[in-house]
Structure formats: structure tokens, C-alpha cells
C-alpha positions in Angstrom: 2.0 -30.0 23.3 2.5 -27.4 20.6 3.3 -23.9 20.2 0.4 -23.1 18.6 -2.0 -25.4 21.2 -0.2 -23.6 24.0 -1.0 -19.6 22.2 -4.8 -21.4 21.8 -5.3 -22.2 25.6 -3.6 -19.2 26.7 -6.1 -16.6 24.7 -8.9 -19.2 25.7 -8.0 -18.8 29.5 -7.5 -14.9 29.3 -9.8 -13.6 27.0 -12.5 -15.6 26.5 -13.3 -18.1 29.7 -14.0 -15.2 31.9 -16.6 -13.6 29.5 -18.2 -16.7 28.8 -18.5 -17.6 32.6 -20.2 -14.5 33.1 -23.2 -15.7 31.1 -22.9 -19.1 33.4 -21.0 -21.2 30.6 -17.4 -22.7 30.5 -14.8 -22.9 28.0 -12.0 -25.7 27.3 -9.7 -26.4 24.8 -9.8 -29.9 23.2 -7.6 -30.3 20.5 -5.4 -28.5 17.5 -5.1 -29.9 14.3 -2.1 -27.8 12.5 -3.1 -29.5 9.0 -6.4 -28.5 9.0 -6.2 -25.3 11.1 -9.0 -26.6 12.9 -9.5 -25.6 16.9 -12.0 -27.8 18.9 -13.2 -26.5 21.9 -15.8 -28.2 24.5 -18.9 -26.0 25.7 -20.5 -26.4 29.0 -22.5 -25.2 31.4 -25.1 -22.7 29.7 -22.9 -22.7 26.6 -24.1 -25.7 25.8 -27.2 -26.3 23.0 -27.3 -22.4 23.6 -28.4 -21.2 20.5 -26.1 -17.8 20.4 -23.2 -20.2 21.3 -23.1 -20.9 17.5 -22.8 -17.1 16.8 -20.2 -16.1 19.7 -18.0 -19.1 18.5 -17.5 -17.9 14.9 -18.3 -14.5 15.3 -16.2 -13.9 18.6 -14.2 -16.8 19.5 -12.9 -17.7 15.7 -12.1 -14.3 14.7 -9.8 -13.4 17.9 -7.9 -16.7 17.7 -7.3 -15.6 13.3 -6.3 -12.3 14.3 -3.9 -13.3 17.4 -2.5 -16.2 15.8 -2.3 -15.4 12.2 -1.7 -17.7 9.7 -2.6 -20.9 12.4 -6.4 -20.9 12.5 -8.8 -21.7 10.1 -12.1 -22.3 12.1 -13.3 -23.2 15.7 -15.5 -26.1 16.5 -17.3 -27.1 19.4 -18.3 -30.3 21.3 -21.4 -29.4 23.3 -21.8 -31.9 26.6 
């Protein structure tokens, strides 16, 4: 695993999971693609087909990963299930 996958699941873990399993959802990294920048992440629980999970993901989730890993992230997807 990368560098960059390792910073990723580490922010994911320490910021993020425990906010997002407050509102009864869950959080987990998927995959890194360093050529596109692209992060995919996997949203359960009540995350998933919530319709403000759209908004914390781009709003929330993308921006923190740009500004603690500048340069390395482009955007954040997610794979609802």
C-alpha cells in the first residue's frame, strides 16, 4: 500500500469515522488512484442513499483530505451498499 493510501485511511479513521458514526453511518476506504487523484470510499449504515451524504462527502470529506494532503487528492467518491 501507498504512502498517500496509508495518509487517506489514517485521516478517514481519525477524523472522519467517528463523526460519521455518530449520525449511525460508517466510513471505509476503498481504493487510491494517484493518476487520477481520485479517493473511493464505501458508505454504510445510514450513510448510505442519505441524501446529505452527497454534500458531507464533497463539502466535508473532500476538502479535509485536499487540505491535509496537498497536491494528492483531486475528488472523493463513494460506493453506497
Amino acid at each position: 500500500m501507498d504512502e498517500v493510501s496509508k495518509e487517506i485511511i489514517d485521516i478517514l479513521e481519525n477524523h472522519i469515522k467517528p463523526a460519521v458514526a455518530a449520525d449511525g453511518g460508517n466510513i471505509a476506504f476503498e481504493s487510491y488512484d494517484e493518476h487520477s487523484q481520485t479517493v473511493k470510499v464505501l458508505l454504510q449504515g445510514a450513510c448510505s442513499g442519505c441524501p446529505s451524504a452527497t454534500v458531507t462527502l464533497k463539502n466535508g470529506i473532500e476538502n479535509l483530505l485536499k487540505t491535509m494532503i496537498p497536491g494528492k487528492v483531486a475528488q472523493v467518491v463513494a460506493t453506497n451498499y
